[in-house]
Backbone as JSON, one array per atom type, in Angstrom:
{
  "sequence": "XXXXXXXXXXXXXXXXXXXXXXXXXXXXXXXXXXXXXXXXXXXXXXXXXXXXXXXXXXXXXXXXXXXXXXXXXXXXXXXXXXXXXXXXXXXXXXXXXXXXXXXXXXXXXXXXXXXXXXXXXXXXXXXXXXXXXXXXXXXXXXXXXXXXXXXXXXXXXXXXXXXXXXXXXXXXXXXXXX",
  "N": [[171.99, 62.16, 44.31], [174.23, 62.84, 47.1], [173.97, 65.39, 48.84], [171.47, 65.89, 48.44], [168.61, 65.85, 51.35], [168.44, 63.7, 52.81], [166.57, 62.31, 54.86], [163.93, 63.66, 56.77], [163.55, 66.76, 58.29], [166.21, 65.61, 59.75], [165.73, 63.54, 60.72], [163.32, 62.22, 60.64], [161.25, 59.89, 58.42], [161.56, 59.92, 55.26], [159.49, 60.34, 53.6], [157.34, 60.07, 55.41], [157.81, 62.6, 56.71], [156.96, 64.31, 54.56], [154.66, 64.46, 53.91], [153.25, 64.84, 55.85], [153.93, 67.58, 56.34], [152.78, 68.15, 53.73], [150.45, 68.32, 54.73], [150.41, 69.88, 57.0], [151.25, 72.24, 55.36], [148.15, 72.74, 54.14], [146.71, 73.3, 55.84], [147.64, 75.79, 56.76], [147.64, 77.52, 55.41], [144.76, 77.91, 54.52], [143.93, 79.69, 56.89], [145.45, 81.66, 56.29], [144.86, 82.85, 53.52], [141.96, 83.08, 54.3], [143.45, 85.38, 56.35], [144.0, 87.56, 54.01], [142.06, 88.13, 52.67], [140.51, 89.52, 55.03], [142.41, 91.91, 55.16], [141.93, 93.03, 52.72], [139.05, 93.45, 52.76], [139.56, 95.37, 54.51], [141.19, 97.64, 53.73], [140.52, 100.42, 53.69], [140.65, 101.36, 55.77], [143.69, 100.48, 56.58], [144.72, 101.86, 54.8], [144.57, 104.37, 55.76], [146.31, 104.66, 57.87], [148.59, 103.92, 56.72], [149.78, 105.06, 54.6], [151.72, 104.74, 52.04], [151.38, 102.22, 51.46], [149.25, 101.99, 50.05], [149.85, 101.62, 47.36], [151.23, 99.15, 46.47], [149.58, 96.62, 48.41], [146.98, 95.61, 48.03], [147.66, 94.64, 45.48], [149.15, 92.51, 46.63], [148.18, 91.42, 48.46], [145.5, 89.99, 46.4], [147.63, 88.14, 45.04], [148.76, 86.67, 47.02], [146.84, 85.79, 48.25], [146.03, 83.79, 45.73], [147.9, 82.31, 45.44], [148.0, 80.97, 47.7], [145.61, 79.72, 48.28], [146.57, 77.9, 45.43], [148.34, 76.51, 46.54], [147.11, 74.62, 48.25], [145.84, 72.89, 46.69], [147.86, 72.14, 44.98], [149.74, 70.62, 47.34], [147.55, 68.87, 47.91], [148.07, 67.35, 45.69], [150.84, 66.62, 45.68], [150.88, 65.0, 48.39], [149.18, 62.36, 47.23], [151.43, 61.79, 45.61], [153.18, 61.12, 46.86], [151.84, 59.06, 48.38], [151.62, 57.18, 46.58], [154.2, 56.58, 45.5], [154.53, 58.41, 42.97], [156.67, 60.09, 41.38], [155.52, 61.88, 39.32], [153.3, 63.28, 40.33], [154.29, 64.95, 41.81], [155.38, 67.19, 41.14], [153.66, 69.52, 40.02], [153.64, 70.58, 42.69], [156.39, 70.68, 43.09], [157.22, 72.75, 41.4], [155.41, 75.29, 41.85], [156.25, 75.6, 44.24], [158.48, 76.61, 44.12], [158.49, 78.23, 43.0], [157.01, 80.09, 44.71], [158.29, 80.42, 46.78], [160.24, 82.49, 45.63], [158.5, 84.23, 44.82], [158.1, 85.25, 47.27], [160.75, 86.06, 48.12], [160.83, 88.67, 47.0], [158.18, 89.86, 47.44], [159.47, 90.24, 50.29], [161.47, 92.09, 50.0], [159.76, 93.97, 48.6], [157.52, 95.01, 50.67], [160.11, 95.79, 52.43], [161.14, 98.1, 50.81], [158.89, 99.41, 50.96], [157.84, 100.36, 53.57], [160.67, 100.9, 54.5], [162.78, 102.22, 56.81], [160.62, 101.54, 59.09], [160.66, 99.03, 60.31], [161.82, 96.6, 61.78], [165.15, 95.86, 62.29], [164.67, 92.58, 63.27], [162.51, 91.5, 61.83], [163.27, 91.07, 59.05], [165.7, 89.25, 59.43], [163.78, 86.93, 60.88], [162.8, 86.7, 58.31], [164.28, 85.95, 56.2], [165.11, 83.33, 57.52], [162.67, 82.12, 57.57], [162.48, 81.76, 54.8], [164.75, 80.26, 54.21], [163.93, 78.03, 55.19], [162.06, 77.39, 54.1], [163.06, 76.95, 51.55], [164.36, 74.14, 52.13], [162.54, 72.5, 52.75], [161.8, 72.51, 50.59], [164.01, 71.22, 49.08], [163.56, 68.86, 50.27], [161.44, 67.79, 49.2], [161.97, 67.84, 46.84], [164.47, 65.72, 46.5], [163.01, 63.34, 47.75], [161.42, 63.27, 45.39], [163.74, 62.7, 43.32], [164.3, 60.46, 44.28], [161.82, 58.4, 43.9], [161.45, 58.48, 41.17], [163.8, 57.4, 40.36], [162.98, 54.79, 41.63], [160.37, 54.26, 39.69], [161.78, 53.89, 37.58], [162.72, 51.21, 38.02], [164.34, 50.71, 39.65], [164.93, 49.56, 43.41], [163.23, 50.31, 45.7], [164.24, 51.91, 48.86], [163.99, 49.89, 52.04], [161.41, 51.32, 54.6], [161.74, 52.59, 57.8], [159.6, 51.27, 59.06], [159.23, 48.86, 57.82], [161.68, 47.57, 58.23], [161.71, 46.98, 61.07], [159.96, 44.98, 60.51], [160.87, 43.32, 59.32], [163.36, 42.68, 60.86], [162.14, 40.93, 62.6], [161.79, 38.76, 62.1], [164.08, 37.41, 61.53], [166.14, 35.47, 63.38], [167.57, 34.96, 66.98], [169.79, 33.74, 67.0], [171.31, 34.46, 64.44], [171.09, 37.01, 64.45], [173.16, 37.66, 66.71], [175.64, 36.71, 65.18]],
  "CA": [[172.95, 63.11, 44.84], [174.42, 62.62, 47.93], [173.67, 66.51, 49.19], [169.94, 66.07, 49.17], [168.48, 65.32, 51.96], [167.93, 61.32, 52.87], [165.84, 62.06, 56.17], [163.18, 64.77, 56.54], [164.34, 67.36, 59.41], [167.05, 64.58, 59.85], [165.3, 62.56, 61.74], [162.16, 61.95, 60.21], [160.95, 59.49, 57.11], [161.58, 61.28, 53.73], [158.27, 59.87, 52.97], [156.32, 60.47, 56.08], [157.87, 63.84, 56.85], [156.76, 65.11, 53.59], [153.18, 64.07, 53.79], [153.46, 65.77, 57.49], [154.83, 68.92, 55.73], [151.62, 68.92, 53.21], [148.71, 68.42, 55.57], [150.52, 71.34, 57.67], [151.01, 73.35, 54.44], [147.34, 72.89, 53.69], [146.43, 73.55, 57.04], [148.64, 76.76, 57.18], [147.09, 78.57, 53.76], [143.47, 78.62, 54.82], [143.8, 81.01, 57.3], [146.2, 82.65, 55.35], [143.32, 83.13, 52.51], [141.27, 84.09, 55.17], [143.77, 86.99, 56.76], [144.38, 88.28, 52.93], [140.56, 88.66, 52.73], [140.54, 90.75, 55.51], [143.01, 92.81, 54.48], [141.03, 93.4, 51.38], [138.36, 93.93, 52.9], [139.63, 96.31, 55.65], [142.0, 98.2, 52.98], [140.48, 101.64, 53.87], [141.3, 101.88, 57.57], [144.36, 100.44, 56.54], [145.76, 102.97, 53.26], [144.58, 106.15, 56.74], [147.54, 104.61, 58.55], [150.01, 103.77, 56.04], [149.29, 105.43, 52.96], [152.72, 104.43, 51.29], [151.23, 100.7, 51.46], [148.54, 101.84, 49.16], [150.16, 100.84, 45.35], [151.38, 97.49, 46.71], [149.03, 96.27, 49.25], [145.97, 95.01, 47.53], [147.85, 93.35, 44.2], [150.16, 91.73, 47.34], [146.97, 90.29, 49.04], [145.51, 89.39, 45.77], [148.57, 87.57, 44.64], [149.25, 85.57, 48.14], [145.34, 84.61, 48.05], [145.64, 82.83, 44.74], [148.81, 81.6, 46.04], [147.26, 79.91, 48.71], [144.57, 78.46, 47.11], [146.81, 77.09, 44.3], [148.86, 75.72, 47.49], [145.95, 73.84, 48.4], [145.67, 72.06, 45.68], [149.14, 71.12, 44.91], [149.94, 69.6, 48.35], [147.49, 67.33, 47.6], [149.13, 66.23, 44.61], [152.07, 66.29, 46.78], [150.55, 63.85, 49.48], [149.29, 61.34, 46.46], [152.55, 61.03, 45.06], [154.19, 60.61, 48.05], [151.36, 57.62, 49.11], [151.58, 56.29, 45.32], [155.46, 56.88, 45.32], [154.82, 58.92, 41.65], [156.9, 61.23, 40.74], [155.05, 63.04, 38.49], [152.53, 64.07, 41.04], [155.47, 65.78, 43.15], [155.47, 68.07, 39.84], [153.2, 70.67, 40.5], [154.31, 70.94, 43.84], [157.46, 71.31, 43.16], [157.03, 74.13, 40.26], [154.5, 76.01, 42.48], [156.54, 75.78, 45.57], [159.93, 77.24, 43.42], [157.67, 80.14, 42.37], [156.36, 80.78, 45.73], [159.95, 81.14, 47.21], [160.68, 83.44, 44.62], [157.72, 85.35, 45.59], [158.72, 85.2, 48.79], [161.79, 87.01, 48.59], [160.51, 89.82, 46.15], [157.26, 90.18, 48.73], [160.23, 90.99, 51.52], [162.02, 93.37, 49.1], [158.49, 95.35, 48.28], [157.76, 95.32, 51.67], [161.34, 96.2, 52.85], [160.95, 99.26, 50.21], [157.87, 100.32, 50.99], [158.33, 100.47, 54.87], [162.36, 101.4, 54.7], [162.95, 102.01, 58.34], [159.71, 101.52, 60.05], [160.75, 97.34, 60.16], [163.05, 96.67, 63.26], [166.05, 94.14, 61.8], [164.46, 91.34, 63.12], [161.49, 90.82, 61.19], [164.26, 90.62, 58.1], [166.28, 88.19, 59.99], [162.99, 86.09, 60.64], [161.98, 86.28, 56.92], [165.2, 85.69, 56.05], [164.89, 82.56, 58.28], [161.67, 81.02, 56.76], [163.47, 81.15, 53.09], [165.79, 79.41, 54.16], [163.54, 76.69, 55.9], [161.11, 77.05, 52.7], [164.08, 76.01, 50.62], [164.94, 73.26, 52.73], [161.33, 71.91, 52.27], [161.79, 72.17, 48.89], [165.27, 70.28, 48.82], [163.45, 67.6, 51.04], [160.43, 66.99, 48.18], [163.13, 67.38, 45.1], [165.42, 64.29, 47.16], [162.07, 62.47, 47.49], [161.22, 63.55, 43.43], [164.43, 61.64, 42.6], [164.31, 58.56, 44.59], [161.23, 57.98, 43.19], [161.79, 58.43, 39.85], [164.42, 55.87, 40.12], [162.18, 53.7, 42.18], [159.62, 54.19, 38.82], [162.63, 53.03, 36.49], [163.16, 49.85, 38.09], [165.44, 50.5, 40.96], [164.35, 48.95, 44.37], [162.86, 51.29, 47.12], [164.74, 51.34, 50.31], [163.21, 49.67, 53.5], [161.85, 52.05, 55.39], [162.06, 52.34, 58.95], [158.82, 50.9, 59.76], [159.51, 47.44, 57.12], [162.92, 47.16, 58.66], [161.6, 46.48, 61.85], [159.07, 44.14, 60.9], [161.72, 42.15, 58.74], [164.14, 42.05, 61.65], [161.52, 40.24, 63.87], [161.66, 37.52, 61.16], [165.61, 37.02, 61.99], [166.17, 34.71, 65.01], [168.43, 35.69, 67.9], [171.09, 33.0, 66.37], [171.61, 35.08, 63.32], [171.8, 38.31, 64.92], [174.71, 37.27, 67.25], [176.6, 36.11, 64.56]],
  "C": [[173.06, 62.94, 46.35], [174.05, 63.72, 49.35], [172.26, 66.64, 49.48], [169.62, 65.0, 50.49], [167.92, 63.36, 52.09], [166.82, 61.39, 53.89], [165.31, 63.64, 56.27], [163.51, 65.31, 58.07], [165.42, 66.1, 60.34], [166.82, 63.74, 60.74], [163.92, 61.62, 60.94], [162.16, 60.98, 58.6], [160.85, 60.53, 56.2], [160.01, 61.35, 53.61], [157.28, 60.67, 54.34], [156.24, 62.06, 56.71], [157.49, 64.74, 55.94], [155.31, 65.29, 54.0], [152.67, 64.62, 55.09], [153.29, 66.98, 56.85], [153.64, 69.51, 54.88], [150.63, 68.95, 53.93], [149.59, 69.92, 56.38], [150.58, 72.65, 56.43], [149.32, 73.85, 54.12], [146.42, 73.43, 54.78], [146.79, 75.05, 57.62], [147.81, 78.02, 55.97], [145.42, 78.82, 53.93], [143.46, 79.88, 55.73], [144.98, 82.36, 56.64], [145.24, 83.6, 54.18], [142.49, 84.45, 53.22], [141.61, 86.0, 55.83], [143.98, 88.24, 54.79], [143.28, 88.66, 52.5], [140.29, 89.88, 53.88], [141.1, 91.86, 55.48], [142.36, 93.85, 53.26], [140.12, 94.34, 51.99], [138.35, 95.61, 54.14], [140.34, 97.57, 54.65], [141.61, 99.91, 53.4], [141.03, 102.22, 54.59], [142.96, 101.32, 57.46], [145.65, 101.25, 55.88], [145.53, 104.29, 54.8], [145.99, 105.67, 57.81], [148.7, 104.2, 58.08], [149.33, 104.01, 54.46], [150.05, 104.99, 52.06], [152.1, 102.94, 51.11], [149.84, 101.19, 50.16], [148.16, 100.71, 47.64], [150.21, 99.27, 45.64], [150.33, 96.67, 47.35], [147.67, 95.26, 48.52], [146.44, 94.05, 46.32], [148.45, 92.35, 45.32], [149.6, 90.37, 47.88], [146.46, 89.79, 48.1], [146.27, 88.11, 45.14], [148.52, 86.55, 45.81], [147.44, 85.03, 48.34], [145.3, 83.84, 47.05], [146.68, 81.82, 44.89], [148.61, 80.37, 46.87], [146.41, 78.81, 48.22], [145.15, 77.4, 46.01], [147.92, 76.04, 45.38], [148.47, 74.31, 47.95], [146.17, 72.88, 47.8], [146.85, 71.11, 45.14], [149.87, 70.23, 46.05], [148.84, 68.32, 48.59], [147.61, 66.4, 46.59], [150.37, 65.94, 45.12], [151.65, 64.64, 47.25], [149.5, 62.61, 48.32], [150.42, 61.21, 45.53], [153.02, 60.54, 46.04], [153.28, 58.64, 48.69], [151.91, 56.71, 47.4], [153.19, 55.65, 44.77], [155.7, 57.59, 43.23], [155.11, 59.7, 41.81], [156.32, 62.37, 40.14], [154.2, 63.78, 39.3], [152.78, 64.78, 41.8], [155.59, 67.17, 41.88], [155.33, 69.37, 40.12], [153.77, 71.36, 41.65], [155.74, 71.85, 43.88], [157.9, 72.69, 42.46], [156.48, 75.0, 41.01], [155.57, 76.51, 43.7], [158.2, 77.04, 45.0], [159.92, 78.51, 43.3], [157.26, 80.99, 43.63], [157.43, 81.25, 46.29], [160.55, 82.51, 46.55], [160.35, 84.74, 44.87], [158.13, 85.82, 46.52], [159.7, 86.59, 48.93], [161.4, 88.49, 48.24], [159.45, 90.7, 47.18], [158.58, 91.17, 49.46], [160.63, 91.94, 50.77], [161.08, 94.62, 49.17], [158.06, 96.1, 49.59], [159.06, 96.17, 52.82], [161.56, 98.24, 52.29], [160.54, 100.27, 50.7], [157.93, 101.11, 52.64], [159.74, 101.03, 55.35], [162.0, 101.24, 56.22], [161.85, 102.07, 59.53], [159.74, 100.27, 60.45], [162.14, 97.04, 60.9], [163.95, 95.42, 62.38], [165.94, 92.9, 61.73], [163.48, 90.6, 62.16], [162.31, 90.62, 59.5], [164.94, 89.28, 58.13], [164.97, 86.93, 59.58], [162.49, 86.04, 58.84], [163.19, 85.76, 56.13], [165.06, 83.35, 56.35], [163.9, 81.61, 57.73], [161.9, 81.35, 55.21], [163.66, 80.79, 53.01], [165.26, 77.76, 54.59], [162.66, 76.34, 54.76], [162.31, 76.07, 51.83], [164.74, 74.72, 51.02], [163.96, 72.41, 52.56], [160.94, 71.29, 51.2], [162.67, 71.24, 48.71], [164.47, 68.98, 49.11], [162.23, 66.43, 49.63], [161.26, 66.71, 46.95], [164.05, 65.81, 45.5], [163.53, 63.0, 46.82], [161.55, 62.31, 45.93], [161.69, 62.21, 42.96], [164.6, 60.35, 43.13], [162.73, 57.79, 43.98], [160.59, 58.03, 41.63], [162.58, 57.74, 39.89], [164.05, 54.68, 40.56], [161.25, 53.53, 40.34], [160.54, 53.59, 37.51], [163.11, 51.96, 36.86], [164.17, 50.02, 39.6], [164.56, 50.13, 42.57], [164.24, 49.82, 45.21], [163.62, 51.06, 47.9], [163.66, 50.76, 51.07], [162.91, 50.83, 53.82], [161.68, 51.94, 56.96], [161.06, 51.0, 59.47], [159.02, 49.03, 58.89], [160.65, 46.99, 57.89], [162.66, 46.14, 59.6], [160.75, 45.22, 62.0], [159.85, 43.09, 60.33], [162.95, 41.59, 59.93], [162.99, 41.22, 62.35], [161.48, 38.74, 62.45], [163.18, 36.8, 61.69], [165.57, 36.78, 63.54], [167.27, 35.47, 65.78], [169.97, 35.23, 67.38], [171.49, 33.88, 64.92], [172.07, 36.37, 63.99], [173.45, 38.46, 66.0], [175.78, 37.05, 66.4], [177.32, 37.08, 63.77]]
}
């Protein structure tokens, strides 16, 4: 499809921007873990200043800790498909990551609920904002999915940047003029 992306934040290798994308995802979810543990663990001093956060609050942090953790794990099935160019190992990832978006929005909703007007416009906007960049993340591994799934049925990989250059230094100056 011509709509998914070809170039990771349009600049970047599909390939190497992904594999960028999971070491920072995996990199990004530990302390995430970590703050949803404290939460937990703080939950008392937290229900004496917002009592309405009670019902939600603890399944929310539960939920985005196993989240994380299962994050973990699938970006590095991510980052061995992406070195192996298999498809199938983009799988998980991609299922996990579909679901987490999902979450995502529902999270802002519960939150949005629970809080009504104590949540200044922007922090909507911004969540708004990383949806939209989540789903763009996602587009970038589904484009990579299908080029290598047609790479795995026989079709020829592109060059990529870094082969290009080493195949032009093979081509003399008389060829390139011409």
């Amino acid at each position: 499809m011509k709509i998914l992306p070809q170039k990771f934040c349009f600049f970047f290798d599909l390939r190497m921007g992904i594999v960028w994308l999971a070491w920072f995802m995996m990199l990004l979810n530990i302390p995430i873990m970590v703050l949803m543990f404290l939460v937990i663990a703080n939950r008392n001093t937290i229900f004496e200043e917002h009592p309405n956060l009670e019902s939600s609050l603890i399944p929310l942090c539960i939920l985005e800790t196993g989240a994380a953790f299962i994050q973990i794990f699938t970006n590095i099935f991510l980052i061995n498909g992406v070195v192996k160019k298999s498809h199938l190992d983009m799988v998980p990832w991609l299922v996990i990551n579909k679901v987490t978006i999902a979450l995502f929005f529902i999270t802002t909703i519960i939150i949005g609920l629970d809080l009504g007007d104590q949540l200044p416009v922007v922090i909507y906007v911004l969540l708004g904002f990383i949806a939209i960049v989540l789903t763009y993340f996602w587009l970038c591994v589904f484009s990579l999915f299908k080029m290598c799934k047609s790479w795995n049925n026989g079709d020829n990989p592109p060059l990529t940047d870094l082969e290009s250059m080493i195949n032009a230094d093979d081509i003399s100056d008389d060829e390139i003029l011409q």
